[in-house]
C-alpha positions in Angstrom: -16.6 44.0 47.4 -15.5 46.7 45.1 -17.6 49.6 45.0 -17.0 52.3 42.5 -18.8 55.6 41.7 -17.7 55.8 37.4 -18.6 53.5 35.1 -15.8 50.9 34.2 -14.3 50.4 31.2 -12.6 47.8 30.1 -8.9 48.7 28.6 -9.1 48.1 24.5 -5.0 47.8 24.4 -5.3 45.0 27.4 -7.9 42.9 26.0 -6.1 43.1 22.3 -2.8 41.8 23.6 -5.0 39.2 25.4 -6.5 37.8 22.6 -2.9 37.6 20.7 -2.0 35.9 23.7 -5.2 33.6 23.4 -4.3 33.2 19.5 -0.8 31.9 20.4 -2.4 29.8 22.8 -4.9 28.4 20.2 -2.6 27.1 17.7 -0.4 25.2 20.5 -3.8 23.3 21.7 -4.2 19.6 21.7 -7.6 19.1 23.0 -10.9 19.9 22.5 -11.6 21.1 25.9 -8.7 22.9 25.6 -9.9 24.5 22.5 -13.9 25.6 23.8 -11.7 27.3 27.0 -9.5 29.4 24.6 -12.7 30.3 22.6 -15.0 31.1 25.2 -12.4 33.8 26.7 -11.5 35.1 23.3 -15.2 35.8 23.0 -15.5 37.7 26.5 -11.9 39.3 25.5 -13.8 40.5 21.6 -17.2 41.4 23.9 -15.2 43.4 25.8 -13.5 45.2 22.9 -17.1 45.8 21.1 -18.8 47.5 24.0 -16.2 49.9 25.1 -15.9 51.2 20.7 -20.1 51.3 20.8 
């Protein structure tokens, strides 16, 4: 277990190239599961991005 003494902040320029990354992935999907997987770590990636700007 990781203990740390700062707050952690998630890296903006890491999780932007991920969701590119994500986006690429998205239009190559075939199925649906495949689909709800991409979308449900674009969404952490995007919550991510929202609390470090707030």
């Amino acid at each position: 277990m990781r203990i740390s003494t700062k707050t952690e902040k998630p890296n903006i320029k890491k999780q932007h190239q991920k969701l590119i990354r994500l986006n690429k992935k998205a239009e190559k999907c075939v199925t649906r599961e495949q689909a709800r997987k991409i979308l449900k770590k674009a969404l952490k990636a995007e919550q991510k991005i929202h609390e470090r700007t707030s």
